[in-house]
C-alpha positions in Angstrom: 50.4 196.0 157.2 46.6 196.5 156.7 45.4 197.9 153.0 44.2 201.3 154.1 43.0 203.8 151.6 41.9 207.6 150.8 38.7 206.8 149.5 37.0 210.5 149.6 38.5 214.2 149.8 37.1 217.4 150.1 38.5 221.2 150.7 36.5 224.3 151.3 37.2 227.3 148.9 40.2 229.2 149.2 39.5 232.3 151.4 41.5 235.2 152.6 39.5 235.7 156.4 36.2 234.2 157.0 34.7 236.5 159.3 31.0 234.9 158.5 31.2 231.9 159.8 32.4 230.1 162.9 34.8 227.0 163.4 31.5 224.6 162.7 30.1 226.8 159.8 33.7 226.5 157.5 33.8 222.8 158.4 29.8 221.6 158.2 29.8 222.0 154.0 33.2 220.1 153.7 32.1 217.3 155.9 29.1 217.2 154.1 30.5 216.6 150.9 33.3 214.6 151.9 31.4 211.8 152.9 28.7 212.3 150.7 31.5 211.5 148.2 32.2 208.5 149.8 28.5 207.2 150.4 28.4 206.7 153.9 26.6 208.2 157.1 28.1 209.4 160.3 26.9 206.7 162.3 29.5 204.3 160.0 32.8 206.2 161.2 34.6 204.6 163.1 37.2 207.2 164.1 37.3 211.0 164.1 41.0 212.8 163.7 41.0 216.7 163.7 43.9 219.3 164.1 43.9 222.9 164.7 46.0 225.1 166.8 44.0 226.9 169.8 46.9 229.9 169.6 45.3 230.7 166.2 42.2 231.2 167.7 43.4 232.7 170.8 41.2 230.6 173.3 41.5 227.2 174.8 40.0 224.2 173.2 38.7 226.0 170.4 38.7 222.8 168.8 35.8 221.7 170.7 33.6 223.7 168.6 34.3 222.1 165.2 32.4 219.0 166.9 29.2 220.2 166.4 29.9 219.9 162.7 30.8 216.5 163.8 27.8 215.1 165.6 29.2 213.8 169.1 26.1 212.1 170.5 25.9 209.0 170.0 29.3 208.8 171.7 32.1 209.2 169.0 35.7 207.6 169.5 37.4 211.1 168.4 41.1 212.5 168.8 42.9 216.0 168.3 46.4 217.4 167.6 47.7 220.7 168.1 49.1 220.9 164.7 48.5 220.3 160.7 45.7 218.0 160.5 48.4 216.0 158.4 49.2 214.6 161.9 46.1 213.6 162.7 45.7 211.5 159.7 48.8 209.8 160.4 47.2 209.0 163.4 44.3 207.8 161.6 46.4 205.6 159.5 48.0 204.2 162.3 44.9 203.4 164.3 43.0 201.4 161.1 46.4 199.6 161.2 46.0 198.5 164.6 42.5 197.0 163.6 40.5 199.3 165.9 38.1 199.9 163.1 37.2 200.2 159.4 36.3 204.1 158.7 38.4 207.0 160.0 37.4 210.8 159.3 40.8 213.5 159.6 39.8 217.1 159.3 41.6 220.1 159.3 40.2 223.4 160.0 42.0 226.5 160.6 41.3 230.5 160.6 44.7 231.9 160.5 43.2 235.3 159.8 42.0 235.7 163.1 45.0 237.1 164.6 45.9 240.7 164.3 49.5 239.4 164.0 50.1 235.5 164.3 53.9 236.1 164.9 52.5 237.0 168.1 52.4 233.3 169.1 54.0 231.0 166.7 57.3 232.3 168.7 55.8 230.0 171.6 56.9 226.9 169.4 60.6 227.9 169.6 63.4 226.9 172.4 61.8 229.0 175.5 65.3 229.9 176.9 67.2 231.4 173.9 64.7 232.0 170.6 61.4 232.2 171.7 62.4 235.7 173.7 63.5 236.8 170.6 60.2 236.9 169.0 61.4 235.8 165.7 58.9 236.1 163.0 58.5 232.7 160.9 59.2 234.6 157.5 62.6 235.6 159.6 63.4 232.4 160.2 62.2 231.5 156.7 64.7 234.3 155.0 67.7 232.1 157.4 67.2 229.3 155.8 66.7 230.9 152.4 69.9 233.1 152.8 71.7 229.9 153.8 70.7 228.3 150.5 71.8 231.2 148.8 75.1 231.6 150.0 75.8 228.1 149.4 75.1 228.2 145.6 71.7 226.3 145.9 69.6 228.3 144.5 69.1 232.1 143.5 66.5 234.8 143.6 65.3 234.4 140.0 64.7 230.4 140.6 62.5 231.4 143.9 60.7 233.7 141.5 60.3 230.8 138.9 58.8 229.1 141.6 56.4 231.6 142.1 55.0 232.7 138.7 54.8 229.0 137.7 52.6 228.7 140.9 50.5 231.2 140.0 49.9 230.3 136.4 49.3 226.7 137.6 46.2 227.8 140.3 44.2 229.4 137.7 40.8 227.7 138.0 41.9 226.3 141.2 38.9 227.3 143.8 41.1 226.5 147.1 43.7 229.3 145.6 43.8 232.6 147.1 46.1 234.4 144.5 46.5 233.0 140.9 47.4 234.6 137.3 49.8 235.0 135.2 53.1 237.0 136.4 56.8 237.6 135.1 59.8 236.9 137.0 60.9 240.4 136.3 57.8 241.9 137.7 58.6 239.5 140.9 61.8 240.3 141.5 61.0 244.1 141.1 59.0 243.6 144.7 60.5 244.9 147.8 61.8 242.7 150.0 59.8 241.4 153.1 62.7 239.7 154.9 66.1 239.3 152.3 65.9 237.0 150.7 62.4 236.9 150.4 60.0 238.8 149.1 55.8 239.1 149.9 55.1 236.8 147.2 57.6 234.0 148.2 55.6 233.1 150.9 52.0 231.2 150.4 49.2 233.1 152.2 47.6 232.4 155.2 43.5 231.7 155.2 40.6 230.3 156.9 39.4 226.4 155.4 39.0 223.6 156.0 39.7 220.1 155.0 38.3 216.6 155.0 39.6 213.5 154.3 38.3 209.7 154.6 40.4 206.6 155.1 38.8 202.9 154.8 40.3 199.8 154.8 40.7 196.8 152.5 37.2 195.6 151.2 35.6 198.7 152.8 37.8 201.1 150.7 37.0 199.1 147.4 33.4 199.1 148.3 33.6 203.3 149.0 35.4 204.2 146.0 36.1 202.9 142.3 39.2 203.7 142.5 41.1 203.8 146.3 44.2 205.7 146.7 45.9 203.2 149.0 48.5 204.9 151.4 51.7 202.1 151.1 54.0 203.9 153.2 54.2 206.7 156.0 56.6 208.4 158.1 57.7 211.2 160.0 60.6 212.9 161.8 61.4 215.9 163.4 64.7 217.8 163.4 65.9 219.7 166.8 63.8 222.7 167.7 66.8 225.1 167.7 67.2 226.2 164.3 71.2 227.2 165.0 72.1 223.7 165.5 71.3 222.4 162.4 72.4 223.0 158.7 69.5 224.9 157.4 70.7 223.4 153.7 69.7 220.6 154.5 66.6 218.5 155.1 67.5 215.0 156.2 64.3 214.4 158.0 62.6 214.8 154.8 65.3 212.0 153.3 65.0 210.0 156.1 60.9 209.7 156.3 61.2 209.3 152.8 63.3 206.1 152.8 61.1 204.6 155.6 58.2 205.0 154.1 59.6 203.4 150.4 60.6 200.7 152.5 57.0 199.8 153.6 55.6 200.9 150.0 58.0 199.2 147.8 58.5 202.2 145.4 60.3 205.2 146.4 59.8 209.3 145.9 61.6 208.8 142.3 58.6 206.6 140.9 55.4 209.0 141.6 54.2 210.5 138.8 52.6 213.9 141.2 54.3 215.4 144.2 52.1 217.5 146.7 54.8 219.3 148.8 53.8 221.7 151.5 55.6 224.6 150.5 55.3 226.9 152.9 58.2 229.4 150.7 59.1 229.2 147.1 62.7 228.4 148.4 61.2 225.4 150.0 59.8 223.7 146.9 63.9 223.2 144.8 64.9 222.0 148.8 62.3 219.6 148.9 62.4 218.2 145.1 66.0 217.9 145.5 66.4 216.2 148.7 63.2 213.7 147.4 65.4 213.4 143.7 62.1 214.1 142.4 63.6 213.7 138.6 60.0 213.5 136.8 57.3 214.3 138.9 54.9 217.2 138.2 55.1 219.5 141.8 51.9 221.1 143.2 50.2 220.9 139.9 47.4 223.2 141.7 49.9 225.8 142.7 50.3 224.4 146.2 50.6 226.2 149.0 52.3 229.6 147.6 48.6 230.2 146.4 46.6 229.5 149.5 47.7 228.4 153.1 45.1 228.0 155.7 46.6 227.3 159.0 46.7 223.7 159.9 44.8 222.3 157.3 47.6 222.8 154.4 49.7 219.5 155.4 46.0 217.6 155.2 45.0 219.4 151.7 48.4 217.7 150.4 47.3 214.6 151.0 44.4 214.9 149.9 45.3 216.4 146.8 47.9 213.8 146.3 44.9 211.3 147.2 42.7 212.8 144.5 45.1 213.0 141.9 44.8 208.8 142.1 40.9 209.1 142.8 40.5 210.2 139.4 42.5 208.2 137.6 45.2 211.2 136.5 48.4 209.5 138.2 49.1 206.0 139.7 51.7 206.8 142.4 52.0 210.1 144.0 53.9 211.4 147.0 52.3 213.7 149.7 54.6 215.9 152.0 53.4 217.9 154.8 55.6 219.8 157.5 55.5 221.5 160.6 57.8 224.1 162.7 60.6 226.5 161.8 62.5 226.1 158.8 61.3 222.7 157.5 61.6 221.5 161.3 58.9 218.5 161.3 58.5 216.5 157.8 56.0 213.9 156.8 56.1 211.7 153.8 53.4 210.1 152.2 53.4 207.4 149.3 50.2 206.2 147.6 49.0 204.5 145.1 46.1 203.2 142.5 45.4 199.6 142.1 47.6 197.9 140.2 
């Protein structure tokens, strides 16, 4: 395998709905920066990565917009999924590891506020026979899995709550959080419930951002950054789309992508020091560590996603936090985990690490 490193992030402020800006406008800054950060000009890109979901936006090839922050003349060698930008930068990866080029760009950008209701479409995603006429909201779905957790003896309301104040506490300062401070688990569980198990604050909140991330390889990346956060192993799998023929206790796509990517790194999800999991519910995060056996690592140090989710670009912001974390010297290894779907459906596992 190729060397191929995070060598720049960057991450727009965490905002509720950006109703100022267009697709081009959130992303232009963030571009900016990112490979300001990096020291390089567009012209030097090799690749361009991007994913956003044109449902969000309600109009077809939405995404096509977020190329004028781009540049697209001269021609660009440029790709798009309909999903968590995550995605694209495993495509990224993969396509440096062919040897197509040196320099790939991912970006994420995604206005989840738009929608009156976004229930409204993510049902499309579901079985189209059985579920999908349904209509099931994704916190309903959510609250199955949760319940299911529950009634096994997995977890309890108070540890979900846990989850959530220490969230909180941890995003103070943070700029890509939407909610932060500093709340009881008594004043948490007090909440109503939004779907049982679960209350309002057990799932992260959806915003507008956006996210980008570089990737360089070899003697590129160590000429880009002091310190390259080299990805050593990725993978991903995907669970059936019909949520009642799997044991929602379980997440062995998550066990799975993590083995196959400690085989190509050589060190495993116990041996990061930071763990960036895309927490979508505060039920998700004791799931996660727990199928990972994440023993010592320090979880979503930022707060994670519980304090801000922008749609699409929340897979991405893990890796790049989990990039960052390396960047700056604070850890050596660190794991990056990104998901897609109902109920932990899609999983992604990420392992990098510092020089060494």
């Amino acid at each position: 395998m190729r060397d191929i490193a995070v060598v720049a992030f960057a991450q727009s402020p965490g905002t509720t709905a950006d109703r100022r800006d267009d697709m081009a406008e959130i992303l232009l800054p963030v571009m900016r920066e990112a490979l300001g950060s990096a020291g390089i000009e567009r012209t030097e890109v090799d690749f361009w990565a991007s994913g956003s979901h044109d449902f969000h936006e309600g109009r077809t090839f939405a995404y096509i917009e977020s190329l004028d922050a781009v540049g697209a003349w001269p021609p660009i060698s440029e790709s798009h999924v309909e999903m968590d930008a995550a995605w694209a930068a495993y495509e990224a990866w993969s396509w440096l590891q062919l040897g197509e080029g040196e320099i790939a760009v991912v970006y994420g950008v995604g206005r989840g506020s738009l929608a009156t209701d976004l229930d409204q479409v993510t049902a499309t995603q579901l079985d189209p026979y059985f579920l999908a006429p349904l209509r099931p909201h994704q916190d309903a779905l959510a609250a199955l899995q949760a319940q299911a957790l529950v009634a096994a003896g997995a977890l309890d309301e108070k540890q979900m709550a846990e989850v959530v104040a220490r969230a909180r506490a941890a995003a103070v300062g943070n700029p890509g959080a939407q909610v932060s401070g500093e709340v009881t688990v008594d004043e948490l569980l007090a909440a109503p419930y939004l779907a049982s198990p679960l209350r309002e604050h057990d799932r992260g909140p959806i915003g507008d951002a956006a996210a980008v991330l570089v990737l360089a390889s070899g003697d590129t990346a160590r000429r880009l950054a002091a310190c390259p956060a080299w990805v050593r192993g990725a993978d991903h799998r995907m669970d059936t789309h019909y949520p009642g023929t799997r044991d929602l206790t379980r997440v062995d796509t998550v066990t799975l992508a993590a083995a196959k990517a400690a085989d190509q790194a050589g060190f495993g999800a116990r041996d990061v020091q930071i763990a960036e999991l895309h927490t979508e519910y505060s039920y998700q995060e004791p799931l996660l560590a727990g199928a990972l056996e994440l023993s010592g690592a320090t979880v979503n140090p930022g707060g994670g996603p519980l304090v801000a989710r922008p749609t699409t670009a929340t897979g991405l912001i893990r890796i790049g936090e989990a990039a960052r974390h390396i960047l700056t010297g604070r850890a050596d290894r660190t794991l990056a985990h990104a998901t897609s779907g109902p109920a932990l459906q899609q999983n992604m596992i990420c392992l990098l690490e510092g020089d060494r």
